[in-house]
TORKOL-4160 file (C-alpha; in steps of 0.2 Angstrom, whole numbers, padded with zeros to 4 digits, m for minus):
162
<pt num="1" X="m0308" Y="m0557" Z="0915"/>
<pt num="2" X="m0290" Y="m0562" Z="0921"/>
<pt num="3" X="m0286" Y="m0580" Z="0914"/>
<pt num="4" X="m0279" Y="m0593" Z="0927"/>
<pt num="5" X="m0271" Y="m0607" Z="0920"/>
<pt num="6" X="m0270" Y="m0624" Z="0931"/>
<pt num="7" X="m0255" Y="m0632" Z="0939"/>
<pt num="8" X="m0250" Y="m0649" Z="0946"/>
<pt num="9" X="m0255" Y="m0650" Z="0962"/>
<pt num="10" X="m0238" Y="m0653" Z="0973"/>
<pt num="11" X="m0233" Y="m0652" Z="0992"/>
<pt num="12" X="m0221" Y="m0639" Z="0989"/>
<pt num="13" X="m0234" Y="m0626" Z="0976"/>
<pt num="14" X="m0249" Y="m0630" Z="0989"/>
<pt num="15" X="m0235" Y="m0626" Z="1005"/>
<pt num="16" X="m0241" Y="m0608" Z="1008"/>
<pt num="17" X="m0259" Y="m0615" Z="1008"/>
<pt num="18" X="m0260" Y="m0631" Z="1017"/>
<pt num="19" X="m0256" Y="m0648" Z="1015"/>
<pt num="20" X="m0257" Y="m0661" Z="1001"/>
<pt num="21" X="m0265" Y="m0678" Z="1007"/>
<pt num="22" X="m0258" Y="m0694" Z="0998"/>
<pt num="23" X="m0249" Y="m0710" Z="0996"/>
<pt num="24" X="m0235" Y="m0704" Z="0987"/>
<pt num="25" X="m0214" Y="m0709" Z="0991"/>
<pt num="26" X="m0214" Y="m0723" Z="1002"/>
<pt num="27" X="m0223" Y="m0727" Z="1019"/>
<pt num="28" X="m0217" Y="m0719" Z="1036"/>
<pt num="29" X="m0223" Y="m0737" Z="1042"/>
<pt num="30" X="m0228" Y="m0753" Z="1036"/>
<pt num="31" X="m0243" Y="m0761" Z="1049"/>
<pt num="32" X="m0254" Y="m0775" Z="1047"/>
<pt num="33" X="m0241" Y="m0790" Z="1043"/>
<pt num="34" X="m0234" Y="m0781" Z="1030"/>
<pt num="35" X="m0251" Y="m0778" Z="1021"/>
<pt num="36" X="m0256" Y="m0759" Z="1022"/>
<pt num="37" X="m0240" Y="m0744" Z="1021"/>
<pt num="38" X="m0248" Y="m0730" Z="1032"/>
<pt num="39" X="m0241" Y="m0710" Z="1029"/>
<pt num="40" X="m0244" Y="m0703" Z="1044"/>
<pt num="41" X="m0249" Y="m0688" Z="1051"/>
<pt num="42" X="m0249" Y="m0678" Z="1035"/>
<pt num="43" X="m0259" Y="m0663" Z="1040"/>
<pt num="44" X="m0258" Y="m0649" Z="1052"/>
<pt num="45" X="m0274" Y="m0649" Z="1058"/>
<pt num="46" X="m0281" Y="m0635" Z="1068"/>
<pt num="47" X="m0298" Y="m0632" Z="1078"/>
<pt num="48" X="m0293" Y="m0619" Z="1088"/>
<pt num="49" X="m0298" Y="m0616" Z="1108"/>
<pt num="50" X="m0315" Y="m0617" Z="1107"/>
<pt num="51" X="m0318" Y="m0630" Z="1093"/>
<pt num="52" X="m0316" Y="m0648" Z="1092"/>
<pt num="53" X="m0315" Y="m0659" Z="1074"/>
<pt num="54" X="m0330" Y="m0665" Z="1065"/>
<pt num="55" X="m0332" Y="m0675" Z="1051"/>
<pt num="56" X="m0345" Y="m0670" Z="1036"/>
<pt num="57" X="m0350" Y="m0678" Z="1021"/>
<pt num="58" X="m0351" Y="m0664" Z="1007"/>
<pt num="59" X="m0358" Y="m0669" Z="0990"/>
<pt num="60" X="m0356" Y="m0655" Z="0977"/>
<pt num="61" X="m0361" Y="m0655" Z="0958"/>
<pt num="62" X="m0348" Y="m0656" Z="0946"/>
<pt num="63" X="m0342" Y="m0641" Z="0937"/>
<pt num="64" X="m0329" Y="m0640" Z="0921"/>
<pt num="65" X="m0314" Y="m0632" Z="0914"/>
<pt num="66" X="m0316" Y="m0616" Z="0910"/>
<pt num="67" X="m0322" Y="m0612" Z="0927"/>
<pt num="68" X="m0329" Y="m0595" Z="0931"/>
<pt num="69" X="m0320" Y="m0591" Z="0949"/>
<pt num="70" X="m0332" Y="m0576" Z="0957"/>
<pt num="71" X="m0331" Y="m0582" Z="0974"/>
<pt num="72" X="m0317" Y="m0586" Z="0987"/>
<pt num="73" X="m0319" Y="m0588" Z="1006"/>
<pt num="74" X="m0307" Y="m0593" Z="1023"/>
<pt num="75" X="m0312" Y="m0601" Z="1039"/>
<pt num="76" X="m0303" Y="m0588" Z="1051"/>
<pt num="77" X="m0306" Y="m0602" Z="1067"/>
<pt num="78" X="m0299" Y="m0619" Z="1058"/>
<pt num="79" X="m0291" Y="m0631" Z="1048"/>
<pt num="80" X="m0304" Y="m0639" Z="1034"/>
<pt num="81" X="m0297" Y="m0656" Z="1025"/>
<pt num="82" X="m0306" Y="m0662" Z="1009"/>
<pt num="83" X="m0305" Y="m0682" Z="1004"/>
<pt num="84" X="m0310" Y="m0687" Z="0991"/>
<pt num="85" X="m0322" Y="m0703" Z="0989"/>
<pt num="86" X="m0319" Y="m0707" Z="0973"/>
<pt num="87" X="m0302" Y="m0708" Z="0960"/>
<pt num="88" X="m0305" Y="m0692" Z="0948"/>
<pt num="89" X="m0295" Y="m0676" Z="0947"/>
<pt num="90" X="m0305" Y="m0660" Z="0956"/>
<pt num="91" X="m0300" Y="m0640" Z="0957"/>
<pt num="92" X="m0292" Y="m0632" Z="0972"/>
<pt num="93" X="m0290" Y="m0616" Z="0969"/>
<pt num="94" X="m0282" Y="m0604" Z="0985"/>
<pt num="95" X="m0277" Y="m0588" Z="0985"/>
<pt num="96" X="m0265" Y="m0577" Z="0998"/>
<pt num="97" X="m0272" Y="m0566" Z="1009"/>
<pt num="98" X="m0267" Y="m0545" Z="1005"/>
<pt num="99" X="m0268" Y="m0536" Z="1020"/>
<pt num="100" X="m0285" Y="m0544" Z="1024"/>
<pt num="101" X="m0292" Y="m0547" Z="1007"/>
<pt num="102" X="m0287" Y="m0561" Z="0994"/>
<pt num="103" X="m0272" Y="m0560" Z="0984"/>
<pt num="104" X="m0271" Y="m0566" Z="0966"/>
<pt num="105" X="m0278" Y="m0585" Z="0965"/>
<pt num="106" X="m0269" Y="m0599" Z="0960"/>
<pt num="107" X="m0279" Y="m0615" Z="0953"/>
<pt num="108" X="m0272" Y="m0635" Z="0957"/>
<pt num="109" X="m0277" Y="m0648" Z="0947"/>
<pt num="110" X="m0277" Y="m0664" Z="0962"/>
<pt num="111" X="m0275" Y="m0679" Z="0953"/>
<pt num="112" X="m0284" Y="m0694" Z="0959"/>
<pt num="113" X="m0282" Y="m0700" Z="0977"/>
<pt num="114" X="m0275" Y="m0682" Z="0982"/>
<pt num="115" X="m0286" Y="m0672" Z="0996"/>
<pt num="116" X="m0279" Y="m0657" Z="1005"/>
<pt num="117" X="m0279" Y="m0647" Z="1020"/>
<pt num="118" X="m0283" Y="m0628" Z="1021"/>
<pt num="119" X="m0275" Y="m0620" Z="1036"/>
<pt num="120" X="m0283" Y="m0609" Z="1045"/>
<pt num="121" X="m0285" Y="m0591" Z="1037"/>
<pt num="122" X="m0283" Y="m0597" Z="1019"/>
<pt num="123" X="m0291" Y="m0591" Z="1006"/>
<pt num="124" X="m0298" Y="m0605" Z="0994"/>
<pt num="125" X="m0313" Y="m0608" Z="0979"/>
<pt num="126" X="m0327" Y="m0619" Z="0984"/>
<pt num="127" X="m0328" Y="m0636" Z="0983"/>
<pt num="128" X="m0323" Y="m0640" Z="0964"/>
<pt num="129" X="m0326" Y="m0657" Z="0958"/>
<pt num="130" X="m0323" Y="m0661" Z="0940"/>
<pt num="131" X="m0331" Y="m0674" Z="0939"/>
<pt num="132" X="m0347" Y="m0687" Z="0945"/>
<pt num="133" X="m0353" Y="m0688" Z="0960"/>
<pt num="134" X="m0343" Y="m0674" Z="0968"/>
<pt num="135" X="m0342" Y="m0686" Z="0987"/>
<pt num="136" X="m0329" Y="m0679" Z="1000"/>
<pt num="137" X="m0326" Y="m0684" Z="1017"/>
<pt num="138" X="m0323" Y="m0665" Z="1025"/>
<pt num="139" X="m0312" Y="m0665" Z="1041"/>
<pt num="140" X="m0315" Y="m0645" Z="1048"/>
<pt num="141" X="m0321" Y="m0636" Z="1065"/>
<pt num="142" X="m0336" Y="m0638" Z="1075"/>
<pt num="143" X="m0339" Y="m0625" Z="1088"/>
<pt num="144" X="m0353" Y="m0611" Z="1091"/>
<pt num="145" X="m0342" Y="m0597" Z="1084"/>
<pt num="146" X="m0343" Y="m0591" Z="1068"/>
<pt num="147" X="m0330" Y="m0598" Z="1056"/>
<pt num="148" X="m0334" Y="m0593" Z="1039"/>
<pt num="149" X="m0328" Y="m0576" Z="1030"/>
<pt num="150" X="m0334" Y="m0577" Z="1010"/>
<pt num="151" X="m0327" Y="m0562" Z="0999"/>
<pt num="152" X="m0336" Y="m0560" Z="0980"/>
<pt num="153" X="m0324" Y="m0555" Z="0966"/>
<pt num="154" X="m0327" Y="m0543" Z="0954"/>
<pt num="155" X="m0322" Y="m0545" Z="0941"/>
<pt num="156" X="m0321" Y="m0562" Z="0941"/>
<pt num="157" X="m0307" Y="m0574" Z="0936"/>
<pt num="158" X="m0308" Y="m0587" Z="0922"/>
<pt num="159" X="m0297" Y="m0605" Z="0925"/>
<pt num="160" X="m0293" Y="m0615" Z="0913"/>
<pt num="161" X="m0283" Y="m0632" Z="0910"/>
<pt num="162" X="m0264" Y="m0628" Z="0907"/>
């Protein structure tokens, strides 16, 4: 089993992948009186011609470091953004696409308050949580077509903390 170690998870590593969603630097504007900094527009979104945005609720179980990576998958019609609803670190792991297949995965440690957006196409892990209750607000494509491409790895790969 190849051994992955994890890496911070940063606008320019995740770049090739999507986008990383979170209040970091300072506010693009300040609203409300001067009460609430808004970043906007952080994410390349994308639903293609026949879908539209939906929001979901996902709630996954937890899972821990060393994490057994035998699955990856890539939504081929549209964007998916995952945001977290609650403050603990979780596991994105993506992985560039080879000629049709995945490439060799890299594993992101998001800190808290970090969610992210896939772009269409990109290989990436399931949803990861690390720790209780595993809650995500999930921005991604509605539309009749199918939009889910899931590739089992054999052999598996093995991530574990740096």
């Amino acid at each position: 089993m190849t051994l992955i170690r994890t890496e911070p998870l940063t606008q320019a590593a995740f770049a090739p992948f999507g986008d990383v969603l979170e209040a970091s630097g300072p506010a693009d504007k300040i609203i409300n009186r001067g009460l609430c900094g808004r970043w906007h527009d952080r994410a390349r979104l994308d639903f293609g011609p026949e879908g539209r945005a939906g929001i979901s609720i996902f709630k996954a179980e937890p899972r821990e470091l060393p994490y057994v990576l035998d699955l990856v998958e890539r939504h081929p019609e549209g964007s998916q953004a995952f945001l977290p609803m609650s403050e603990t670190e979780w596991l994105v792991i993506v992985a560039p696409d080879a000629g049709g297949t995945p490439g060799r995965p890299r594993a992101f440690l998001a800190a808290p308050g970090q969610g992210i957006n896939f772009h269409r196409g990109t290989w990436h892990g399931v949803l990861t949580p690390l720790h209780a209750p595993g809650l995500f607000a999930v921005v991604d494509r509605i539309g009749s077509t199918a939009n889910l491409e899931e590739f089992p790895l054999d052999p598996p790969y093995r991530i574990e903390r740096a």
